[in-house]
C-alpha positions in Angstrom: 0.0 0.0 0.0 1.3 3.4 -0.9 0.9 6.9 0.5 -1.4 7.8 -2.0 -3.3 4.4 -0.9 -3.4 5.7 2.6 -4.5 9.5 1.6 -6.9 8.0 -0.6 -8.4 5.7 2.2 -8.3 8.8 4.4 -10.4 11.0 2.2 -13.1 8.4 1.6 -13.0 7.6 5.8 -13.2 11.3 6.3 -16.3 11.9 4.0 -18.5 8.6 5.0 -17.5 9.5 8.6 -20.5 12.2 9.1 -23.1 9.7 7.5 -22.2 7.2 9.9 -22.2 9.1 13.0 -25.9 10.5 12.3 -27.0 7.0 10.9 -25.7 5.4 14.6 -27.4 8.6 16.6 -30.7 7.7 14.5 -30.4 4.2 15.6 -29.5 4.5 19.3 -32.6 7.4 19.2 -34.7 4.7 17.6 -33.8 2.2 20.4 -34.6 4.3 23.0 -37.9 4.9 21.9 -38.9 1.6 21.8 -37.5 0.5 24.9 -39.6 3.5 26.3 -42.7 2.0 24.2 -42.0 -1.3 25.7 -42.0 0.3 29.0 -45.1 2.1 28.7 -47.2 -0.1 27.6 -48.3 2.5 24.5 -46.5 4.5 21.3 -44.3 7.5 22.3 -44.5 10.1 19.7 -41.3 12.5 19.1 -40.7 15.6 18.0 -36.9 16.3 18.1 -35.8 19.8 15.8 -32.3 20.4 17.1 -29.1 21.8 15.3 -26.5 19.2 15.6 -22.7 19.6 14.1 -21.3 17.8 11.8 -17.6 18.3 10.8 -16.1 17.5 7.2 -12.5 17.3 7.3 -12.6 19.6 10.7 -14.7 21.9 9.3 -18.2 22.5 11.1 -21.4 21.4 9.1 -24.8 22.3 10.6 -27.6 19.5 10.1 -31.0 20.0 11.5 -32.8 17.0 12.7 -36.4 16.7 12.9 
């Protein structure tokens, strides 16, 4: 593997990197609701609407989730 491998794999670990950390925060938020569901007994309906940081290559990306 050469350095140009490596900066490659960087790049491409650096840009998927974002997707995957709001795709994991989706699915943790997702458990937690159903747990709670399971809990109660009944549906829990959510409204979350929150700016939440993203960074690309260090940079700060705003995102807001609803």
């Amino acid at each position: 593997m050469t350095a140009g491998d490596v900066l490659w794999l960087f790049f491409m670990f650096s840009a998927l990197q974002p997707v995957l950390k709001q795709r994991f925060l989706e699915a943790s938020r997702q458990r937690l609701i159903a747990r709670m569901e399971r809990q109660r007994k009944s549906r829990v309906i959510l409204l979350v609407h929150r700016q939440e940081t993203m960074s690309i290559l260090g940079f700060p990306v705003f995102a807001t989730s609803t």
